[in-house]
C-alpha positions as CSV (number, residue, x, y, z in Angstrom):
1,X,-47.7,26.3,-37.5
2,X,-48.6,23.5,-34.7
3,X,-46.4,20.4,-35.1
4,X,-47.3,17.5,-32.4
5,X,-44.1,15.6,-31.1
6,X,-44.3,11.7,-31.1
7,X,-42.5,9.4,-29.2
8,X,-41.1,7.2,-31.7
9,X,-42.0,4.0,-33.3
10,X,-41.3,1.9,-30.8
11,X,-40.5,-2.2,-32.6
12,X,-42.4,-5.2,-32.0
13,X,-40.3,-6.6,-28.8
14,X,-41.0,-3.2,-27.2
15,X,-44.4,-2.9,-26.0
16,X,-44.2,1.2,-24.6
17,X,-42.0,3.5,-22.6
18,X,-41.5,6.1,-20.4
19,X,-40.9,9.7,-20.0
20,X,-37.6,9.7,-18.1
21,X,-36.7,14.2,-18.6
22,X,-38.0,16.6,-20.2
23,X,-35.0,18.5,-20.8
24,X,-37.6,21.9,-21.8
25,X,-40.6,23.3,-20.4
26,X,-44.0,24.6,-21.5
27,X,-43.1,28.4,-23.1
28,X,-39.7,27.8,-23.6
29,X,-37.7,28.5,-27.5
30,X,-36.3,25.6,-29.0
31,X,-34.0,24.9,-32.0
32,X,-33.8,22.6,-34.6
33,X,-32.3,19.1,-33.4
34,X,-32.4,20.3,-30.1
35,X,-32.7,17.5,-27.7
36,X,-36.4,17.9,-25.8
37,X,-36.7,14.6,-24.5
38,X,-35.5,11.3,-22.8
39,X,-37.6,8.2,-23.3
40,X,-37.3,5.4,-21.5
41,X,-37.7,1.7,-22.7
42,X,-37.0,-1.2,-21.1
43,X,-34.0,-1.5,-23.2
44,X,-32.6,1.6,-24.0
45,X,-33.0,5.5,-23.8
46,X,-34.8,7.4,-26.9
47,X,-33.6,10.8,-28.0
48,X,-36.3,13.2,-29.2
49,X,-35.2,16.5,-30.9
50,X,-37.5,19.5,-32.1
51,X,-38.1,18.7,-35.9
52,X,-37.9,23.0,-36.2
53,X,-37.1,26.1,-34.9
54,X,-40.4,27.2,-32.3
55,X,-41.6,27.5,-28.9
56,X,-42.7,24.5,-27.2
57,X,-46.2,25.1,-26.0
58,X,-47.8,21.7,-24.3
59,X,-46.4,19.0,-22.6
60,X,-49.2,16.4,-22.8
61,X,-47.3,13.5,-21.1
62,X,-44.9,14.4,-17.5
63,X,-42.0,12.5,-16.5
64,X,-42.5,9.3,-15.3
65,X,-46.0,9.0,-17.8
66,X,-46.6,5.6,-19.8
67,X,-46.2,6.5,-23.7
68,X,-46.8,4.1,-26.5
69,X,-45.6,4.1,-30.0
70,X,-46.1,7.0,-32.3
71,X,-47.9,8.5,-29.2
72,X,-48.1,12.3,-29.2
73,X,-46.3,13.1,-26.2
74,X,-46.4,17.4,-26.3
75,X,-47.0,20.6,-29.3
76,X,-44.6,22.9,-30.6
77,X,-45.3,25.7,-32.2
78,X,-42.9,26.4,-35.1
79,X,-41.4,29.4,-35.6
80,X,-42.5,31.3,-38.6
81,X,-39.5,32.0,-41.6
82,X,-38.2,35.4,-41.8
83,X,-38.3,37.6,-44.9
84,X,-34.6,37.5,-46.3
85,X,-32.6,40.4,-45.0
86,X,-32.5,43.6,-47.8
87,X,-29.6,42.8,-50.3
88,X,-28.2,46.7,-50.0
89,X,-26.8,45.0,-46.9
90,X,-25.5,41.6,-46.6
91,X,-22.5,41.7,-44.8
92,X,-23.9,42.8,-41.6
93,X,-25.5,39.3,-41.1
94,X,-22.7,37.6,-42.4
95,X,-20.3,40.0,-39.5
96,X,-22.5,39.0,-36.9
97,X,-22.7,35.2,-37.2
98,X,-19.3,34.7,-37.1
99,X,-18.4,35.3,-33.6
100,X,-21.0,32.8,-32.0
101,X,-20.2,30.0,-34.8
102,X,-19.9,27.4,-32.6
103,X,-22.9,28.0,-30.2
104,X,-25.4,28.2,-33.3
105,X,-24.4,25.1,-35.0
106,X,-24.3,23.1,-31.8
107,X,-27.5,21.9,-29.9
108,X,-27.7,22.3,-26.6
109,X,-27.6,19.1,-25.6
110,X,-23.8,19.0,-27.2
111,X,-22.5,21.8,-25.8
112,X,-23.4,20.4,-21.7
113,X,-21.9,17.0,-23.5
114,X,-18.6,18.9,-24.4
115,X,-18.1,20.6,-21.6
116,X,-18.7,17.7,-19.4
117,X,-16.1,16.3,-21.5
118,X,-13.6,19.4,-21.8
119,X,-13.9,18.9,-25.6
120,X,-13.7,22.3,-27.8
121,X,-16.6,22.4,-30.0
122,X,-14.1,23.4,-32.8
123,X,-12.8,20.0,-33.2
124,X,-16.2,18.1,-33.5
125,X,-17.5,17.4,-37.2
126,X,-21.3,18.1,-36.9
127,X,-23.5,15.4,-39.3
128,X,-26.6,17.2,-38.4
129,X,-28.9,19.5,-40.5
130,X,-26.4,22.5,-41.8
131,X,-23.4,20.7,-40.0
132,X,-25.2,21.2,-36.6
133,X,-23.2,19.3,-33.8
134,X,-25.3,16.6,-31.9
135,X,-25.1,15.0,-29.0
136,X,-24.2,12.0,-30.5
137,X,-20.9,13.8,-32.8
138,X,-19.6,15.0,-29.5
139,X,-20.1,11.4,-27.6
140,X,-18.0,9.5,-31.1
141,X,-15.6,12.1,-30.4
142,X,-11.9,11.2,-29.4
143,X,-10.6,14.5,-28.3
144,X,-7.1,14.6,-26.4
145,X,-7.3,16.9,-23.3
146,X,-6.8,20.7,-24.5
147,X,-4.2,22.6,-22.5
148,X,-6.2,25.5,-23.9
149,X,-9.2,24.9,-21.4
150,X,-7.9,23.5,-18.2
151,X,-9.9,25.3,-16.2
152,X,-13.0,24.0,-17.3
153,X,-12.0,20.4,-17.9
154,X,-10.7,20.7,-14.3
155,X,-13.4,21.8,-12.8
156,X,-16.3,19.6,-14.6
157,X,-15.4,16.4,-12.9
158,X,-15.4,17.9,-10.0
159,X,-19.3,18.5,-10.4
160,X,-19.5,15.4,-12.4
161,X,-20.2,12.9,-9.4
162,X,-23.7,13.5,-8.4
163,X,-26.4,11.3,-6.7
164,X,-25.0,8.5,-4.8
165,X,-21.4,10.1,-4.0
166,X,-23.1,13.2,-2.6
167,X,-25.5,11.2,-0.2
168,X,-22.7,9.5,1.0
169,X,-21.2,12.0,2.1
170,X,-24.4,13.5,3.7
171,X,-24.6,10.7,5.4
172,X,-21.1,10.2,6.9
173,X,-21.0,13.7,7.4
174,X,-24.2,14.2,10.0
175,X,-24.0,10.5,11.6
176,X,-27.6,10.1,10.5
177,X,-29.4,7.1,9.4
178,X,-30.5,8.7,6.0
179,X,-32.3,6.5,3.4
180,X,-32.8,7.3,0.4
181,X,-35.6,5.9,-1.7
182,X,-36.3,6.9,-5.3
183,X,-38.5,4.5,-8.1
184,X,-36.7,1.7,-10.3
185,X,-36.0,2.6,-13.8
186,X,-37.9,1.0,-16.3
187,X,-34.9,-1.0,-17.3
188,X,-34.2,-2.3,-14.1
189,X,-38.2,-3.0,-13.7
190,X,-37.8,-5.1,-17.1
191,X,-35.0,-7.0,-15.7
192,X,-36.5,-7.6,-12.4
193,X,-39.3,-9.1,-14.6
194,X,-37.5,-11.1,-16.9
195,X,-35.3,-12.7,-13.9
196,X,-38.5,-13.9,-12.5
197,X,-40.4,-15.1,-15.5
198,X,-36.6,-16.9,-15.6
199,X,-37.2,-18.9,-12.5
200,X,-41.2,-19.2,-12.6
201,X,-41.5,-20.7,-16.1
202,X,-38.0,-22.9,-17.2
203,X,-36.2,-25.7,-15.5
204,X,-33.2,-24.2,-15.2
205,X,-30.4,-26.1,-14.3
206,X,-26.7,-25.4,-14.3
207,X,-23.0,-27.4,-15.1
208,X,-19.9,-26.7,-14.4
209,X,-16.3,-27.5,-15.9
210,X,-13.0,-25.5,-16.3
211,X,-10.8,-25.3,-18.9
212,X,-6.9,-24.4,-19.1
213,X,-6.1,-21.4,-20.4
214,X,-2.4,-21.6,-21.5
215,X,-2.7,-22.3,-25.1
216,X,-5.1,-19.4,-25.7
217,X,-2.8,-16.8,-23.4
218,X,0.2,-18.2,-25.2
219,X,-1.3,-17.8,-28.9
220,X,-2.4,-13.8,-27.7
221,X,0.9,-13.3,-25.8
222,X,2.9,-14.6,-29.3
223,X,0.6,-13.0,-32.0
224,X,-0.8,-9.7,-30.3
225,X,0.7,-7.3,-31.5
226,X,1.0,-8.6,-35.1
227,X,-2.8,-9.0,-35.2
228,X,-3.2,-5.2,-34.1
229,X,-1.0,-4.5,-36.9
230,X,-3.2,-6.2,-39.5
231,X,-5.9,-5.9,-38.5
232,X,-6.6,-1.8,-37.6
233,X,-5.4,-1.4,-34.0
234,X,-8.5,-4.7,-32.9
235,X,-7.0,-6.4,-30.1
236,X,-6.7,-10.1,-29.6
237,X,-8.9,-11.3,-26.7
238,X,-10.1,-13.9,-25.1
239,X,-13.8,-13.7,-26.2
240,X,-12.9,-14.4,-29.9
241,X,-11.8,-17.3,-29.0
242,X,-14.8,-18.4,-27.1
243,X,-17.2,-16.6,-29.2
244,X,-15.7,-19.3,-32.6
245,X,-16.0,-22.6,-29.9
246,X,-19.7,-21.7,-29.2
247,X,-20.7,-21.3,-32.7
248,X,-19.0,-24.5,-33.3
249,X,-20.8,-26.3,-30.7
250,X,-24.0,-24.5,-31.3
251,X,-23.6,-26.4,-34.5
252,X,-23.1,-29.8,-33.3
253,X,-26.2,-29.2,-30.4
254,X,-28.7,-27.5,-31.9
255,X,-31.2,-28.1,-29.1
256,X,-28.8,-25.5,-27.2
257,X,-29.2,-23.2,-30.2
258,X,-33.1,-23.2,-30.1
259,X,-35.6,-21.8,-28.3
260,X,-39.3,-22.7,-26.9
261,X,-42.6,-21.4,-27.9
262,X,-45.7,-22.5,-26.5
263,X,-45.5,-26.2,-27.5
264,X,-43.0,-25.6,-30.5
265,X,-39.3,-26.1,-30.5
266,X,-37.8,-23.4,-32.5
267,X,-34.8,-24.5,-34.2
268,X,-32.0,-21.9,-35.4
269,X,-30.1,-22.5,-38.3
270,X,-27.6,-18.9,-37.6
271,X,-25.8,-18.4,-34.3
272,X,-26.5,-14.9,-33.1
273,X,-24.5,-14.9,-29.9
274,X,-25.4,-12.1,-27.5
275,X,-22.2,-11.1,-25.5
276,X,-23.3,-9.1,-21.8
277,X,-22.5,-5.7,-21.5
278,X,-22.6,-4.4,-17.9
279,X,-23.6,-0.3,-18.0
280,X,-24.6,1.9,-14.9
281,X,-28.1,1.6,-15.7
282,X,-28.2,-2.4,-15.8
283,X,-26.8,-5.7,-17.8
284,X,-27.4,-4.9,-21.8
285,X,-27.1,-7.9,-24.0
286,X,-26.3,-6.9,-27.5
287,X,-25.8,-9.2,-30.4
288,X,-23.3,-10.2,-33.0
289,X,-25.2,-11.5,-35.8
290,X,-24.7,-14.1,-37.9
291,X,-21.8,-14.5,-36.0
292,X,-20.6,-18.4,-37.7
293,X,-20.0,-16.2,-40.9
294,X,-17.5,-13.4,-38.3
295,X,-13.7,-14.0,-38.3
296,X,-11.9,-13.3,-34.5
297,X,-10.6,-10.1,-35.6
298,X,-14.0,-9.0,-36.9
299,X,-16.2,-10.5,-33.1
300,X,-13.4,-8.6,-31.3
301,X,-13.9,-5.2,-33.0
302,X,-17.9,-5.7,-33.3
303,X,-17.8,-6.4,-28.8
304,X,-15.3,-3.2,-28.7
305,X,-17.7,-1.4,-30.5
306,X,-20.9,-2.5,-28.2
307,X,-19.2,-1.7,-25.2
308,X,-18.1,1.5,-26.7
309,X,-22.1,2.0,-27.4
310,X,-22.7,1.0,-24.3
311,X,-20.5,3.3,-22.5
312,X,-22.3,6.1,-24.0
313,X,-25.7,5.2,-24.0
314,X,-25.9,4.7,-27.9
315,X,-27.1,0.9,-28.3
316,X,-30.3,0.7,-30.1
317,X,-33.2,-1.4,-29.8
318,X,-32.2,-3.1,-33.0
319,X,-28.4,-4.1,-31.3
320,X,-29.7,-6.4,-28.6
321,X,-33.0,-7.7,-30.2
322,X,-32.8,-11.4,-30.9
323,X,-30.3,-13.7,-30.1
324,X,-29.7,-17.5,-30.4
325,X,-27.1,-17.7,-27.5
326,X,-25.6,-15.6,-24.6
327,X,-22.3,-15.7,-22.9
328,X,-21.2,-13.1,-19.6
329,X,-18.2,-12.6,-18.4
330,X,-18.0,-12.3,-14.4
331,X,-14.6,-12.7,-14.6
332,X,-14.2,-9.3,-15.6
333,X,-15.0,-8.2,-12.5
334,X,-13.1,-11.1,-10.3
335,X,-16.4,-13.6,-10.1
336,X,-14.4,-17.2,-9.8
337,X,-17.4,-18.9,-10.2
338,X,-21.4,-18.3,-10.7
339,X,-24.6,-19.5,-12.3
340,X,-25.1,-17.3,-15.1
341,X,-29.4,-16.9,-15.4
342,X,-31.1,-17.8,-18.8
343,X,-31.4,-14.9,-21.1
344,X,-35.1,-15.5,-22.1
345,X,-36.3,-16.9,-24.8
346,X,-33.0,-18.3,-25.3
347,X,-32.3,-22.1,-23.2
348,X,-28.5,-21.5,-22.5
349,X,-26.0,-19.4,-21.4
350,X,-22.4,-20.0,-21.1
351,X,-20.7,-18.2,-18.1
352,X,-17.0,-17.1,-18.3
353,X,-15.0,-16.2,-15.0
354,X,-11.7,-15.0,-13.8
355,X,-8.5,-17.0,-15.0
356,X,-6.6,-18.2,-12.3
357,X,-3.2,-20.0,-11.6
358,X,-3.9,-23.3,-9.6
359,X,-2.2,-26.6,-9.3
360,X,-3.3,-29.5,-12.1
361,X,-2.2,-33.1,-12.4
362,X,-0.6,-33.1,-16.6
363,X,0.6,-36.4,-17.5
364,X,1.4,-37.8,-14.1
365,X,2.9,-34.5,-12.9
366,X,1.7,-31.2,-10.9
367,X,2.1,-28.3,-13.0
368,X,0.4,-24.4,-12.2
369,X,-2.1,-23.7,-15.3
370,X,-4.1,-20.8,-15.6
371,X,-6.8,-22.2,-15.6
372,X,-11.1,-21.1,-15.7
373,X,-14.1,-22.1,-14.4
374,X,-16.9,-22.4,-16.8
375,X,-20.7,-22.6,-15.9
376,X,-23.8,-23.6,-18.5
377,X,-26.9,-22.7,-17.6
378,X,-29.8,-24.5,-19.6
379,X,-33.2,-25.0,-19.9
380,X,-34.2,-28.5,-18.6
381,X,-37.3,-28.7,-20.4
382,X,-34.9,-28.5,-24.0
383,X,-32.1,-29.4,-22.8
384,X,-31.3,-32.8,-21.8
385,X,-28.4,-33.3,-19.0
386,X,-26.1,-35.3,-21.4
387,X,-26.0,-32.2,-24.2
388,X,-25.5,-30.0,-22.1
389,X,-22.6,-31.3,-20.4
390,X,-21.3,-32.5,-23.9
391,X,-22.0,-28.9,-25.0
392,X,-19.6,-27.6,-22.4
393,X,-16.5,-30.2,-22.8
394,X,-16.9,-29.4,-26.8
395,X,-16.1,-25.9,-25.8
396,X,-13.4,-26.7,-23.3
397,X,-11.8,-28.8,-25.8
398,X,-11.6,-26.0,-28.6
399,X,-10.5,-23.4,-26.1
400,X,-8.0,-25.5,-24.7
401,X,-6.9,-26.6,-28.6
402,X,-7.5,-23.5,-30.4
403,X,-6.5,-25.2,-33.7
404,X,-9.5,-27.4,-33.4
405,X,-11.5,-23.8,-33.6
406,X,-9.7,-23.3,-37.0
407,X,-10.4,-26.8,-38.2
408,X,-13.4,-26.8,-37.1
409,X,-13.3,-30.1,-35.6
């Protein structure tokens, strides 16, 4: 029987995609679930699996091809069912599955996964068809290191660093000048578009203020551990806190909660704050929905799950579509100060950076606070200068009085 492979159905704020590796060739045997191809969108990678056992027999789009929604992108020809074994001798197939247990169930897709990972198939729960292990079981998989296997844990990272790491050392190696040039994925095309429909189409302007961080550090340093406890292992950050202030002032602005269409002003009456996730293949901006009806405990655990997601190359299309509202964190990764770039269609973006001790007048008196530059980036054609700037004290004074957060005032 001939089934045609599709990419899949792609949503509305995807327009098509790309074939990024066909992971099997014309003639070659598949399995069930086994992972055939990598698609490429402009926000995240699509799996597609054989939906049954068979021989793939056309490729119809190559890497690097354009594919749309619901596009046929090759043929597989299924395997035909064979007639059940005589039942004057049933053990014999029963004998000889046992010993490769774990290489049928598994795809093969997995199995590379585990290995990279020096996890023992043994110890992953498969959810697929017939308790198959997928790709995905082995990537949600905590496993502690095995003694059993050092050999091959120690040897995969080894092979692990590929690309970049190995022309390095090419190149420090012969004293040449090598380049290297190879195309942009389509994510980093998208965001190379996006950046400059940024500049090209809004007034973007940018404010600046800082805020003093003790309160905050002292109400995680004091209550830390206590609100692990209660609350499943989640651990108190700083983004909580930030995350409750902006939905606050998103409420008292709502101008910096809408967005622009055409002529239209778009008001939002939710705040769906979109919190930056950096990843190796580009910035990722999932969203916490609905996210003036989410406590601190339940923001923390939902970003500790995104960049979890994100680590793995798990987000879906549906995690980072919409969004009212977007704040980054550059201080993650030192930034003392920067202008955080609009997150289209959104008007503003709030910018956290690195906290740092510095010297502040208090009452008369110099006193060392750790203190936090904050930028706003807005839409000038929304956004007038006097919200925005009000925007960003509101949040300054909630972070630096977290009771107002609770109060809500």
């Amino acid at each position: 029987m001939t089934i045609e492979i599709k990419a899949p159905s792609f949503p509305e704020s995807v327009q098509e995609g790309s074939i990024a590796t066909w992971h099997k060739k014309p003639g070659e045997a598949v399995s069930r679930d086994e992972l055939l191809v990598d698609i490429e969108t402009d926000k995240v990678v699509l799996e597609v699996v054989a939906p049954s056992d068979g021989t793939l027999s056309s490729v119809l789009k190559n890497e690097g091809d354009t594919v749309l929604s619901n596009e046929v992108i090759a043929i597989l020809e299924a395997r035909k069912v064979e007639a059940a074994a005589s039942p004057s001798t049933p053990a014999e197939p029963e004998a000889a599955s046992d010993a490769p247990e774990s290489e049928a169930i598994a795809s093969p897709a997995a199995r590379k996964m585990a290995a990279e990972k020096g996890i023992a198939l043994e110890s992953v729960q498969g959810t697929g068809r017939d308790g198959r292990i997928t790709r995905e079981d082995v990537a949600s998989h905590e496993s502690p290191a095995s003694p059993a296997a050092p050999g091959k844990s120690a040897s995969q990272p080894a092979a692990a660093p590929a690309a970049e790491p190995a022309f390095q050392a090419l190149s420090s190696a012969s004293g040449d000048r090598v380049e290297k040039r190879v195309p942009m994925t389509r994510m980093r095309v998208r965001i190379a578009e996006r950046l400059n429909q940024v500049i090209q189409n809004t007034a973007m302007l940018t404010t600046f203020n800082e805020v003093d961080m003790h309160r905050v550090m002292g109400l995680r340093s004091e209550f830390k551990d206590q609100f692990a406890k209660m609350h499943g292992g989640t651990r108190l950050g700083f983004m909580g806190f930030f995350v409750k202030a902006a939905v606050e002032a998103l409420k008292r602005f709502p101008a910096v909660n809408a967005s622009i269409d055409g002529k239209d002003i778009v008001y939002h009456g939710y705040q769906d704050i979109g919190v930056a996730v950096s990843t190796e293949k580009g910035l990722v901006v999932p969203v916490l929905r609905n996210a003036d009806q989410m406590g601190i405990a339940a923001i923390e655990s939902g970003i500790v799950e995104f960049g979890a997601k994100a680590k793995e190359g798990k987000l879906t299309i549906e995690d980072m579509t919409g969004g009212t509202f977007t704040i980054t964190n550059g201080g993650v990764f030192g930034s003392l100060l920067s202008t955080p770039i609009l997150n289209p269609p959104q008007t503003a973006i709030l910018g956290m950076h690195k906290i740092q001790e510095r010297p502040i007048a208090e009452n008369g008196q110099v006193v060392i606070r750790p203190m936090m530059y904050l930028a706003l980036s807005y839409d000038h054609r929304l956004i007038d200068g006097k919200e925005a700037v009000q925007f960003l004290v509101a949040i300054k004074e909630m972070v630096e009085n977290p009771a107002k957060i609770l109060l809500e005032i």
